[in-house]
C-alpha positions in Angstrom: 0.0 0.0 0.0 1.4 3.5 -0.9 1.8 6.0 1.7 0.1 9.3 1.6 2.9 12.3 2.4 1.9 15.5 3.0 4.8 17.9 1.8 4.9 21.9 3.5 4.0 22.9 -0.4 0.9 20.5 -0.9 -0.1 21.8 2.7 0.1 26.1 2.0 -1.5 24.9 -1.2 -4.7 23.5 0.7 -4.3 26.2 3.4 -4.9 28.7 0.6 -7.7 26.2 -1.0 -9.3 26.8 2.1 -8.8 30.3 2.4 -10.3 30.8 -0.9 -12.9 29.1 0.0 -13.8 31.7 3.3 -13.3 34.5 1.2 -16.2 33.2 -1.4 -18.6 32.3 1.4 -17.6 35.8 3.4 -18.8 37.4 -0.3 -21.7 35.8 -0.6 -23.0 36.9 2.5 -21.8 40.5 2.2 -23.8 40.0 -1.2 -27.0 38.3 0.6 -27.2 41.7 3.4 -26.8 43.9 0.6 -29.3 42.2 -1.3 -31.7 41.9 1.2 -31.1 44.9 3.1 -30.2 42.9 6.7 -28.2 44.3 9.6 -24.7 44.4 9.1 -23.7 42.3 12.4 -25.6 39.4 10.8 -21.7 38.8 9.0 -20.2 38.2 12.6 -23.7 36.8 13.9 -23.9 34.1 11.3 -20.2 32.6 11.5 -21.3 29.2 12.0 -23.0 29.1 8.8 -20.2 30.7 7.0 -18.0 28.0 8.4 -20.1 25.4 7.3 -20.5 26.7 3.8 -16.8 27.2 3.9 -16.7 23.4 4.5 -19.0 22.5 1.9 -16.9 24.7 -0.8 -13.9 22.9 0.5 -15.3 19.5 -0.1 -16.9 20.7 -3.5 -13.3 21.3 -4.2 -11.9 18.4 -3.2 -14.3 16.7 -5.7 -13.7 18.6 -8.6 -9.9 18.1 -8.3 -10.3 14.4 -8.3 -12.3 14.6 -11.1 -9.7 16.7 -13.1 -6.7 14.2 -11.9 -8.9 11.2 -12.8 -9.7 12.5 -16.1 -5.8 13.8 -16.5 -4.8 9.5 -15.7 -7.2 8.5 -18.1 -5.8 10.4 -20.8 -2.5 9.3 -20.2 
């Protein structure tokens, strides 16, 4: 069985996966009070729900890049 290393590059390149990922749920929230015309504390007030969006764009990620390395294999 192969074993899985994690190298300090492949781990700053999921740090800033993930960082990415806060930004674009932070943005869509800021969109959603503008939008809707809400409170401005409902950004801090709703942290749990942007951490778990967070987590979902993360994993969405995850998925799509094993997608685009399974597809890459396949070619070769």
């Amino acid at each position: 069985m192969k074993d899985i290393l994690l190298t300090v590059k492949r781990q700053k390149t999921e740090i800033k996966v993930f960082c990415v990922c806060i930004v674009l749920a932070y943005l869509m929230n800021i969109i959603a009070i503008i939008a809707y015309g809400t409170s401005w504390s409902e950004l801090w007030t709703q942290s749990l729900w942007m951490l778990l969006i967070t987590c979902g764009f993360y994993g969405l990620s995850i998925v799509l890049r094993l997608l685009y390395y399974g597809i890459r294999q396949l070619r070769k």
